[in-house]
C-alpha positions as CSV (number, residue, x, y, z in Angstrom):
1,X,116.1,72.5,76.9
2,X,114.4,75.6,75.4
3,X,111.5,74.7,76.9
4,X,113.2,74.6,80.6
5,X,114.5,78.0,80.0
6,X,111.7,79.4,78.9
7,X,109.9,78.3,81.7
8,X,112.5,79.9,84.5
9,X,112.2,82.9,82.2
10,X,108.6,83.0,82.8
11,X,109.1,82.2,87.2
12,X,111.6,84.9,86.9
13,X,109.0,87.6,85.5
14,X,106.2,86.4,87.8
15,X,108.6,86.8,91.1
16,X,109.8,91.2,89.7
17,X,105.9,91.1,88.7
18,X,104.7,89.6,92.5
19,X,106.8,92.1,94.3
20,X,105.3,94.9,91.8
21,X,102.2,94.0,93.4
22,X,103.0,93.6,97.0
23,X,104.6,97.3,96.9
24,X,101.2,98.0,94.6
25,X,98.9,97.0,97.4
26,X,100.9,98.3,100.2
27,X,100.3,101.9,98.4
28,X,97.0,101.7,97.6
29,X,95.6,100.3,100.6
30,X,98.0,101.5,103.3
31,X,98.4,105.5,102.6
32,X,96.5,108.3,100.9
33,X,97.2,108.6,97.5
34,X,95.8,111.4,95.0
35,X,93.8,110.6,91.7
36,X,97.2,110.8,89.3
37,X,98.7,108.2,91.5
38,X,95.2,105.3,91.9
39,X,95.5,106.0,87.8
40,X,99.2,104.2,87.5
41,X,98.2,101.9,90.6
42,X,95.4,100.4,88.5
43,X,97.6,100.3,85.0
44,X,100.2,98.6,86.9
45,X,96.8,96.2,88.1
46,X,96.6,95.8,84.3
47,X,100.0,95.1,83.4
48,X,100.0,92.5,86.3
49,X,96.8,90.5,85.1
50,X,97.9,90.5,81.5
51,X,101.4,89.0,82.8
52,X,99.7,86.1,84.8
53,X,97.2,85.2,81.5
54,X,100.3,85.5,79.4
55,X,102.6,83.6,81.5
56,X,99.5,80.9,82.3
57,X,99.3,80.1,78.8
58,X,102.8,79.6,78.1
59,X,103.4,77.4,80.7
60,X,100.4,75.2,80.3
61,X,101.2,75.2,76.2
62,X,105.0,74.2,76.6
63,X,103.7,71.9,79.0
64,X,104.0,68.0,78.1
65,X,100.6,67.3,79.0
66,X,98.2,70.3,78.8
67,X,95.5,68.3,81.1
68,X,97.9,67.5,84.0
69,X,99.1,71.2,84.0
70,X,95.5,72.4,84.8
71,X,95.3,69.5,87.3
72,X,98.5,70.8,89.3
73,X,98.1,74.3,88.7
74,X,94.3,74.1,90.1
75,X,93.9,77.4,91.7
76,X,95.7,79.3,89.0
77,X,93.3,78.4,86.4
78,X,90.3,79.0,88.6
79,X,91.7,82.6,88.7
80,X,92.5,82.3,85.0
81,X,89.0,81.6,84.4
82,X,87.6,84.0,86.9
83,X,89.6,86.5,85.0
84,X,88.2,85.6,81.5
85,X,84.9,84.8,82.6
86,X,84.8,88.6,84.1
87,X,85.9,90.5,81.5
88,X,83.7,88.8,79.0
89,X,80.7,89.9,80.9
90,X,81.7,93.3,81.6
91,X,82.7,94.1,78.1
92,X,80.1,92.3,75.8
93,X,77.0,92.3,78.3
94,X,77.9,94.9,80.3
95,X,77.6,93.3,83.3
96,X,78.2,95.7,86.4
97,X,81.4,96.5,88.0
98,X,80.0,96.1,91.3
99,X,79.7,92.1,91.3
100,X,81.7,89.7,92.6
101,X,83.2,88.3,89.2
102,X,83.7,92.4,87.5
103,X,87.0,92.8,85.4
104,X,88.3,95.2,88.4
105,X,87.8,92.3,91.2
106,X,89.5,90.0,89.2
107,X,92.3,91.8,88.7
108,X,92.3,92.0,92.2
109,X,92.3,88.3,92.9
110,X,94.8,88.2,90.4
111,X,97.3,90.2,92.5
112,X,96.3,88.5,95.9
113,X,97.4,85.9,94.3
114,X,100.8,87.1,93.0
115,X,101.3,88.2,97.0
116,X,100.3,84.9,98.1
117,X,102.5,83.0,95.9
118,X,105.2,85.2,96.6
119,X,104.9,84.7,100.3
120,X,105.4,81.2,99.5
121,X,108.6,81.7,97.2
122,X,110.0,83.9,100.2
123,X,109.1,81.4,102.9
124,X,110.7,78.5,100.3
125,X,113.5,80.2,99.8
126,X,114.3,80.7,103.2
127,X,113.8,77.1,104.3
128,X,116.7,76.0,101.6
129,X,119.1,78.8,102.8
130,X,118.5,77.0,105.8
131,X,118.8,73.2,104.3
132,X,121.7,74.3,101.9
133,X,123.7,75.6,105.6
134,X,123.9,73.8,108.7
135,X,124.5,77.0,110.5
136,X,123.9,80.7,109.4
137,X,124.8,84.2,111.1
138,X,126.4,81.6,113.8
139,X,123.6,79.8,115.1
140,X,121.9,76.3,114.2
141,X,118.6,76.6,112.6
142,X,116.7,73.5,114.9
143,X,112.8,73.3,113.9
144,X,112.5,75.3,116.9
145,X,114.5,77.9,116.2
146,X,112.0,78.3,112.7
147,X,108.8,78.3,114.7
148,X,110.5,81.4,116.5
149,X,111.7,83.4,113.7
150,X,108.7,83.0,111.8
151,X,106.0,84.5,114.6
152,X,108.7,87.2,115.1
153,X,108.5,88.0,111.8
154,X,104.6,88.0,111.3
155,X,104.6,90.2,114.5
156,X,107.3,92.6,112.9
157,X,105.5,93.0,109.4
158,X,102.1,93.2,111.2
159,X,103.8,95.9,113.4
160,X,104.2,98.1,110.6
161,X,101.5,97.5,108.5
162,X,99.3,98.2,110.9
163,X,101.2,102.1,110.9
164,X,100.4,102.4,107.9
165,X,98.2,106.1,107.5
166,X,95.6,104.0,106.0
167,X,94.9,101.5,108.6
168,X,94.2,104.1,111.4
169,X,91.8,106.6,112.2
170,X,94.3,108.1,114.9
171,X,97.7,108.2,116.0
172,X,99.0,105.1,116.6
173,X,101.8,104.7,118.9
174,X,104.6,102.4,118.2
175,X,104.3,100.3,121.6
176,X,100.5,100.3,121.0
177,X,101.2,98.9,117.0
178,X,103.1,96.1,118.8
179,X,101.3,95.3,121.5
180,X,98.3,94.6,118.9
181,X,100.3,92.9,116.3
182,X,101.8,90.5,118.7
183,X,98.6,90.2,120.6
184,X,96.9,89.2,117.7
185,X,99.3,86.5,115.7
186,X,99.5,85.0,119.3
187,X,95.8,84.9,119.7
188,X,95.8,86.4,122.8
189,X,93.6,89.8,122.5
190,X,94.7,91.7,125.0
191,X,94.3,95.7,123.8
192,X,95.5,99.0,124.6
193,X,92.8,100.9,122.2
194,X,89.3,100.5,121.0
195,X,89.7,98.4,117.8
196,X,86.8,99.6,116.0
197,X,87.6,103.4,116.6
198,X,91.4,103.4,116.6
199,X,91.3,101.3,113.3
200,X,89.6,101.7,109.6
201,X,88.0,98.8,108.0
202,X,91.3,97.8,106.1
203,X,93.4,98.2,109.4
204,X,90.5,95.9,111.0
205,X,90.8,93.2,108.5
206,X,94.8,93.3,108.7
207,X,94.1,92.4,112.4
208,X,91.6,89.8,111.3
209,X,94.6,88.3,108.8
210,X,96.9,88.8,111.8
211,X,94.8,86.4,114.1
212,X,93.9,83.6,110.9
213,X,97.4,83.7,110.7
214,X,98.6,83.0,114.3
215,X,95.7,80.6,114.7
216,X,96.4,78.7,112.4
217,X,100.0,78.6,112.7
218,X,102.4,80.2,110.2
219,X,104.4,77.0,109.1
220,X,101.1,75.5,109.2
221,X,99.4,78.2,106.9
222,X,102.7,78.1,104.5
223,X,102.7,74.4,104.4
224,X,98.9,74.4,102.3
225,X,100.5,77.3,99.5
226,X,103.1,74.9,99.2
227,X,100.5,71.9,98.6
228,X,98.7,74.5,96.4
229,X,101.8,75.4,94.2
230,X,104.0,72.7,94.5
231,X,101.5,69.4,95.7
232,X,104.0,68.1,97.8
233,X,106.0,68.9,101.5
234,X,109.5,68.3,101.2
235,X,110.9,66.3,104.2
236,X,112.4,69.4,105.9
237,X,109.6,71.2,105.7
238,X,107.5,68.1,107.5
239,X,110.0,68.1,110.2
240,X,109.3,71.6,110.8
241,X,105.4,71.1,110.6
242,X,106.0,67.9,113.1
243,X,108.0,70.1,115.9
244,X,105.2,73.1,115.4
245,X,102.6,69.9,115.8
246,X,104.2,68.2,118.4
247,X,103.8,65.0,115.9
248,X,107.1,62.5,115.3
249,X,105.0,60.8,112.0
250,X,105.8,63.0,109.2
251,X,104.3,60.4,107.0
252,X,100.8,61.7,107.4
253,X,102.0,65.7,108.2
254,X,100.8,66.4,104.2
255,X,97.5,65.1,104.9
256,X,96.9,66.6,108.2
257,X,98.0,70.0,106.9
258,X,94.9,69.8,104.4
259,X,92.7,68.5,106.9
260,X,93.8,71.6,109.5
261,X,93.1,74.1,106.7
262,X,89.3,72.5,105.3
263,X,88.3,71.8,109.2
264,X,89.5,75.4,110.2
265,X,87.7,77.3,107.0
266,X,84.7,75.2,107.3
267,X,84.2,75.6,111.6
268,X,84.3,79.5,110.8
269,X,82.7,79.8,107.7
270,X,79.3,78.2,109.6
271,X,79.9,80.3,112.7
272,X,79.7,83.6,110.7
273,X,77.1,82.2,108.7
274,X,74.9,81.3,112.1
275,X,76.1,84.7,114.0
276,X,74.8,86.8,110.6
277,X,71.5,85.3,110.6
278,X,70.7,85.8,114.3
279,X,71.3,88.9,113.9
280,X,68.7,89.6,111.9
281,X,67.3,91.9,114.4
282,X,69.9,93.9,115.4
283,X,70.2,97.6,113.8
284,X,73.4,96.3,111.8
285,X,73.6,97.0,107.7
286,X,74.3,94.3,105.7
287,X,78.1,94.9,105.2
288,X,78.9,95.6,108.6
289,X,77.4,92.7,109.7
290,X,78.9,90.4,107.1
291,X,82.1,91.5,108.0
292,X,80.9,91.7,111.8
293,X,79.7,88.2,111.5
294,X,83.3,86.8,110.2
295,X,85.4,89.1,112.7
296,X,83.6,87.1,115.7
297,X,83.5,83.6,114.1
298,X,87.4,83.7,113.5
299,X,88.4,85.4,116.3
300,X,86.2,82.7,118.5
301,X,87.6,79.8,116.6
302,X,91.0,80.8,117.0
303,X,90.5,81.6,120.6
304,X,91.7,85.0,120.1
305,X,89.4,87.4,121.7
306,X,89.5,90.2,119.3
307,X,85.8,92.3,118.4
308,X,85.2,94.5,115.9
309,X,82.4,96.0,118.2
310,X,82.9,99.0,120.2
311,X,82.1,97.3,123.8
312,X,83.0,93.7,122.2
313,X,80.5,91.6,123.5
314,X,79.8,93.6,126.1
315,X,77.9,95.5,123.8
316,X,74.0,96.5,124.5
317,X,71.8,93.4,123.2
318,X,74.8,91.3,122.5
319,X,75.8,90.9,125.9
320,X,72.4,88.4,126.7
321,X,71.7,87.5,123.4
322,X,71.8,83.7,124.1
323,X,72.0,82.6,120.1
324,X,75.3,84.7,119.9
325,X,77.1,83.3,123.1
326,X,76.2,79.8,122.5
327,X,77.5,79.9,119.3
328,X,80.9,82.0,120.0
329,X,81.4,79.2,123.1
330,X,81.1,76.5,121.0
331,X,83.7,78.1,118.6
332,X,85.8,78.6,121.2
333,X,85.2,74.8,122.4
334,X,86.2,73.3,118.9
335,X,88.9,76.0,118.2
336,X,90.4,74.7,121.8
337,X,90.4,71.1,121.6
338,X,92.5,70.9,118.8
339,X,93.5,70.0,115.6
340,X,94.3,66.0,116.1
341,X,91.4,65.8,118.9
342,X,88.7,66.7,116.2
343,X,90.1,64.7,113.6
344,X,89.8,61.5,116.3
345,X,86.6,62.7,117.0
346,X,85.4,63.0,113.1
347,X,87.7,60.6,111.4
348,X,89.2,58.1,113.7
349,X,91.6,55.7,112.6
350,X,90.3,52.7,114.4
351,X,87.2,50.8,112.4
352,X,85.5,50.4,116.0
353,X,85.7,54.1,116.1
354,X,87.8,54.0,119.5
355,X,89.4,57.4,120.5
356,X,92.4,57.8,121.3
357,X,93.6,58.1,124.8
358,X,95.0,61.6,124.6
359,X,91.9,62.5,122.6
360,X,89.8,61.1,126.1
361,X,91.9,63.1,128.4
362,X,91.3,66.1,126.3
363,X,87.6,65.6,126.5
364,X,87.3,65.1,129.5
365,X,89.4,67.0,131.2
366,X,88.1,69.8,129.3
367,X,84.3,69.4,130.1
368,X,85.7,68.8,134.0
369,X,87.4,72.3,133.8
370,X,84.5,74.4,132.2
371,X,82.0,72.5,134.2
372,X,84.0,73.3,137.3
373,X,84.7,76.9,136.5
374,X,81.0,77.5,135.6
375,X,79.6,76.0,139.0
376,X,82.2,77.7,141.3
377,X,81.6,81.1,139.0
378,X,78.2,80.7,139.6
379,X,78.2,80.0,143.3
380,X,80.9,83.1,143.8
381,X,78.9,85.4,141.7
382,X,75.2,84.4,142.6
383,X,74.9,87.5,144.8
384,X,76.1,90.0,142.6
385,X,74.4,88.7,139.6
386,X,70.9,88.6,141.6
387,X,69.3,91.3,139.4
388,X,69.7,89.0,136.0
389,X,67.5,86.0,134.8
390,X,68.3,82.8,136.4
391,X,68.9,81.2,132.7
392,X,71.2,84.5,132.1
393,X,73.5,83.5,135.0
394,X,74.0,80.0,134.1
395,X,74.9,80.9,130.4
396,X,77.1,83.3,131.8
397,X,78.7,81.6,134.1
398,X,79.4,78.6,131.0
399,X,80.4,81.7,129.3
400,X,82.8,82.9,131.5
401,X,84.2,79.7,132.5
402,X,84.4,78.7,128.0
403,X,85.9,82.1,127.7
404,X,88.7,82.0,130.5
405,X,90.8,78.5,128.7
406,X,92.3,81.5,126.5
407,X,89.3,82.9,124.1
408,X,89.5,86.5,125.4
409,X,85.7,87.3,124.7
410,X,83.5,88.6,127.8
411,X,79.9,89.5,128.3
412,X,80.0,91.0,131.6
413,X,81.9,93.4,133.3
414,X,85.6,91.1,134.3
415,X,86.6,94.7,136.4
416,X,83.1,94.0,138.6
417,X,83.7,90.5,139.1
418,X,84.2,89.2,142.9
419,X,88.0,88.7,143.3
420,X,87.5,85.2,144.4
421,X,85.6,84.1,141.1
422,X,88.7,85.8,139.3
423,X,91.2,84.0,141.0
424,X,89.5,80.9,139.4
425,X,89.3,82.3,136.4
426,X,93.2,83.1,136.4
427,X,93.2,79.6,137.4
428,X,91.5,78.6,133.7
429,X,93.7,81.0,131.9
430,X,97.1,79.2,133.2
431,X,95.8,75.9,132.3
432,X,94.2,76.5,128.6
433,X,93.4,74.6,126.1
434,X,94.6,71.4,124.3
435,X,97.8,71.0,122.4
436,X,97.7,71.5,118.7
437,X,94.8,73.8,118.8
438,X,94.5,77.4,118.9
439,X,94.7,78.2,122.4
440,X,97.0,79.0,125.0
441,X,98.3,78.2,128.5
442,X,100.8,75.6,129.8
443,X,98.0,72.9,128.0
444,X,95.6,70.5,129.5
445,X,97.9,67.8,128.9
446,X,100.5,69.3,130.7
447,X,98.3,69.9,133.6
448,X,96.9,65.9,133.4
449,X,100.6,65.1,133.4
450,X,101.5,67.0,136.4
451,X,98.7,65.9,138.1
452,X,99.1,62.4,138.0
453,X,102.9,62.1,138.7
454,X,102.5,64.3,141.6
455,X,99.6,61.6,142.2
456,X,102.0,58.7,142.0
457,X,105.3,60.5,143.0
458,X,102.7,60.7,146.6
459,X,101.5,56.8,146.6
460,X,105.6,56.2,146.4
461,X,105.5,54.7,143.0
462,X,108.0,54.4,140.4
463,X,105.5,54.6,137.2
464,X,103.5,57.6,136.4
465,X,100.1,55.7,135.1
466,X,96.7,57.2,133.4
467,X,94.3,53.6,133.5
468,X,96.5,51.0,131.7
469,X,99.6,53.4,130.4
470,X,102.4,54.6,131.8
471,X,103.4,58.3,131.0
472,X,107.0,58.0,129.7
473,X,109.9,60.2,131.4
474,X,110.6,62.6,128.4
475,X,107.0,64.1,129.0
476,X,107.3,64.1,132.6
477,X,110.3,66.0,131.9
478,X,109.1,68.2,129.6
479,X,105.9,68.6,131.9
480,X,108.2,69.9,134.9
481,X,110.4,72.1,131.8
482,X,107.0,74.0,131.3
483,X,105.7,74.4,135.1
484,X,108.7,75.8,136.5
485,X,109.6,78.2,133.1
486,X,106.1,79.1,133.8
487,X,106.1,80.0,137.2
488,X,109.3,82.4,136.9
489,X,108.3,84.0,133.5
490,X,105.4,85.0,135.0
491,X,106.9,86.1,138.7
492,X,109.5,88.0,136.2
493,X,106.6,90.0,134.6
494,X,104.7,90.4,137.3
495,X,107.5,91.9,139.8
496,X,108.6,94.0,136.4
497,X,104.9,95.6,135.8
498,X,104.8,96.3,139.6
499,X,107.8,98.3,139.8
500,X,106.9,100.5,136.7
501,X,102.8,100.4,137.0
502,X,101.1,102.1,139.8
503,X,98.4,99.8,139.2
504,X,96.5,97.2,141.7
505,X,98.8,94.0,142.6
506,X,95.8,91.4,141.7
507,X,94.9,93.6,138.5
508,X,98.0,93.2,137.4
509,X,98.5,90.1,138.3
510,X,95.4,88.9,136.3
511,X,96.7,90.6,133.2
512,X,100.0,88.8,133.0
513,X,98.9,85.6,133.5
514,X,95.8,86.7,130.8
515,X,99.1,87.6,128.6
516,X,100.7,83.9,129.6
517,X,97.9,82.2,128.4
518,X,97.0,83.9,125.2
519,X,93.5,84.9,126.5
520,X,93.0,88.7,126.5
521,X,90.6,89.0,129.2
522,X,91.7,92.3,131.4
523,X,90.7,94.1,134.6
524,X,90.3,97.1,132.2
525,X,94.4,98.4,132.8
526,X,95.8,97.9,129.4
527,X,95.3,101.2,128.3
528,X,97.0,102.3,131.8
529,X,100.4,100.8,131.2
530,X,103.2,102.2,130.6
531,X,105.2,101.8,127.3
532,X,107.7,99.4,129.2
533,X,105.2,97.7,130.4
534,X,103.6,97.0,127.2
535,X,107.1,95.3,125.9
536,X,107.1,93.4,128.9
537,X,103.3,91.9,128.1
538,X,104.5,91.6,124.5
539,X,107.4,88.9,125.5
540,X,105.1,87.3,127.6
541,X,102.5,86.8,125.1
542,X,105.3,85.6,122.3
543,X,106.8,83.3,124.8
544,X,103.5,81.7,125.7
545,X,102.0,81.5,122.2
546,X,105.1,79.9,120.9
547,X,105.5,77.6,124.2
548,X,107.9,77.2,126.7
549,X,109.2,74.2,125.7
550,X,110.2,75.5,122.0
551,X,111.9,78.1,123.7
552,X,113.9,76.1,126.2
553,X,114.5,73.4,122.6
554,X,115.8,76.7,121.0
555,X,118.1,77.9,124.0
556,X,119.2,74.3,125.2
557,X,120.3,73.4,121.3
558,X,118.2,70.5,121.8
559,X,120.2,69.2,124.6
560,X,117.6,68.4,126.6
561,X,116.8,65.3,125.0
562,X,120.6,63.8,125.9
563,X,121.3,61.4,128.0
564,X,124.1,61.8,130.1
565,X,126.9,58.6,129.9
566,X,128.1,58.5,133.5
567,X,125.9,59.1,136.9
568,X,127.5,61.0,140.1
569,X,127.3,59.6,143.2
570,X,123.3,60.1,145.1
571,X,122.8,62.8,147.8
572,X,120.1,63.1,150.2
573,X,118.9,66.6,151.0
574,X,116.2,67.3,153.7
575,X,113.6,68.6,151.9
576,X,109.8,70.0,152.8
């Protein structure tokens, strides 16, 4: 019994002692502070270290089994030993403070720590306010509803974090802060201002956090502390995790959280590693291209669009370096296929290593559409692109077609391009990429769907049929749900931005449906909208990052999945 007290004692310490540190590192790295000030910030560093060795060894002492302790509390005791290790070296062998392992740095990974784990207990708490009442503030929290709230939220923290005095180099207007926040935890990329000179490095890497965090998904992202801290997902939580995933088998959500998080780390961890070393040549220094290097991969992977780089890609030597855009398209390739597509691809179920039908469709409906894009880009462009290398103009035509299913990133000029090779671009953008992945548009699958029942609704048949399946109703249905919500969001926006923009129709039209699909390529105009404006593009980005058919789940209180007990008499109408 004393032992069980003791131990909520110690929970209850580390929670006042985690917020300490949140409010520690919002002051330190989010305003100017003077010398007095940095001198209690780093005692309070101090005080927070020596509560998390203290509190580390009581737990794992009044633990039953010391061993199994360690085991389950994994990443605690590598910081414990990071800690220890650290300020062994820097007191006895005076070991300097700039390395990676000094006492100052791992007091620092101490406190990210504390902040990580007390995102968790926050999140945690707020999914059993939730399980503990069916309804709350009058409406029904529905999986859906959770998805919602928890981008809002992200957006609205990121919002003001990014107004912080520290972040920016300039004034930073509040339409701009959201415009940026939302555009980057929805992966889309879209910008009013030059990233690298409206923001400082630490504003830079919120963004970067902003964008990991959106790609990835926040339940998603949530779900791996909890297997950190707690080595289990309770059900609710997998249901959650299966709505944000579109997966029904929340048997195997635990396991396909931990593969999301390993595949994602890994995919950008060797795309910054590949984009620092062919740089080698470029007149970078070795921190800004480190950081560089990592800006791009994650950005790519999550199909985001965002560049630390004053012109983006665009930039002088960048813009035809082939190493670079091969390797940010085949970021954006893997980033876009999506989560259960790769892990067919790398560890299929099936001993014969079959793939899966949807993992086929996804294949090769994807190389059809770049393929496509690329070719008619290339045809529509060949005149205007006669001055560059023939080998330039095919990589970027694959470039601009890769770029277009909602990645964001562009070598060339998308103001110059012939209108007709940006109508089929726009044409990309609506589309996207594949479900559970980090891009955006109405999907692949979606468009497959919609394709073939239009197909068969034309040959007269009953059956929508893909080789030797039938496409059941509810994803017809749903398919349908998403085309039409699509269609009038985006005729909404688009009549909006016209009445308050005195802007070109088709460049305006090109931005809203870069906003739909969560791409971030632009006619160059963002900057030239008007606050309202902005808003507008901000809703349209939420709605399509968190997809239609969430929203219309969250509206419809999940009646669109009932079945209706009694059928009206038929009626003709004359139609077409």
């Amino acid at each position: 019994m004393e032992k069980i007290t003791t131990s909520k004692h110690i929970k209850t310490i580390r929670f006042i002692v985690a917020i300490i540190a949140f409010i520690s590192i919002i002051i330190e790295y989010g305003f100017y502070i003077d010398t007095k000030t940095i001198g209690i910030l780093h005692s309070l560093d101090i005080i927070i270290a020596l509560t998390f060795v203290i509190s580390f060894l009581l737990q794992m002492f009044i633990s039953e089994n010391i061993k199994k302790y360690i085991q389950d509390h994994f990443i605690e005791s590598i910081v414990f030993i990071i800690f220890i290790i650290s300020v062994v070296l820097e007191s006895y062998f005076q070991y300097g403070s700039h390395t990676i392992i000094s006492k100052k740095n791992a007091i620092n990974y101490i406190k990210f720590y504390f902040i990580i784990v007390q995102i968790f207990v926050i999140f945690n708490a707020f999914l059993s306010m939730i399980k503990s009442k069916d309804k709350w503030l009058f409406f029904p929290f529905h999986p859906s509803h959770i998805i919602i709230y928890s981008f809002f939220i992200v957006i609205f923290i990121g919002t003001f974090l990014l107004k912080l005095p520290k972040m920016t180099n300039e004034y930073l207007h509040w339409a701009d802060a959201i415009f940026i926040s939302t555009s980057a935890v929805c992966v889309t990329g879209l910008t009013p201002v030059i990233i690298s000179d409206t923001f400082t490095v630490s504003g830079q890497i919120m963004i970067l956090l902003l964008l990991q965090i959106g790609g990835l998904g926040i339940i998603t992202l949530t779900s791996f502390v909890v297997l950190l801290v707690q080595k289990k997902i309770r059900l609710k939580e997998q249901i959650i995790i299966g709505e944000m995933l579109d997966d029904n088998n929340v048997m195997n959500l635990t396991k396909m959280v931990k593969t999301i998080i390993k595949l994602t780390f890994s995919v950008e961890i060797i795309g910054a590693i590949i984009l620092y070393f062919s740089w080698s040549n470029f007149n970078f220094s070795t921190n800004h291209r480190i950081f560089s290097a990592v800006f791009q991969s994650v950005s790519a992977y999550c199909n985001a669009g965002f560049s630390n780089f004053r012109y983006g890609l665009e930039t002088s030597g960048l813009s035809s370096h082939i190493p670079t855009l091969i390797t940010i398209m085949v970021l954006i390739i893997i980033g876009g296929l999506g989560f259960y597509t790769l892990k067919d691809l790398i560890f299929p179920e099936s001993k014969k290593r079959k793939l899966k039908l949807q993992t086929k469709i996804i294949l090769i409906a994807s190389t059809s559409l770049i393929l496509f894009g690329a070719i008619i880009i290339l045809i529509l462009q060949w005149n205007q692109w006669n001055d560059i290398p023939f080998g330039l103009k095919i990589v970027n035509a694959l470039f601009a077609s890769v770029t277009s299913r909602t990645a964001g990133f562009s070598n060339i000029d998308i103001g110059n391009l012939m209108i007709p090779a940006a109508m089929i671009i726009i044409i990309l953008m609506y589309i996207g990429g594949a479900p559970n992945s980090t891009a955006g548009g109405i999907k692949i699958t979606t468009f497959t769907t919609l394709f073939f029942t239009i197909k068969a609704f034309i040959k007269g048949k009953d059956n929508v049929e893909i080789g030797w399946n039938t496409i059941g109703n509810t994803t017809i249905r749903r398919a349908i749900i998403i085309l039409i919500s699509s269609i009038v969001l985006i005729f909404t926006a688009l009549l909006l931005l016209n009445i308050f923009n005195d802007l070109p129709f088709f460049d305006l039209m090109f931005e809203t449906f870069s906003a739909f699909g969560n791409v971030g390529l632009s006619k160059g105009i963002t900057s030239d909208l008007s606050e309202f404006s902005k808003i507008i593009l901000v809703i349209v980005m939420f709605m399509g990052r968190v997809g239609l058919f969430t929203i219309a789940l969250a509206i419809g209180k999940d009646k669109i999945s009932e079945k209706s007990k009694y059928k009206f008499p038929e009626l003709n109408l004359m139609v077409g």
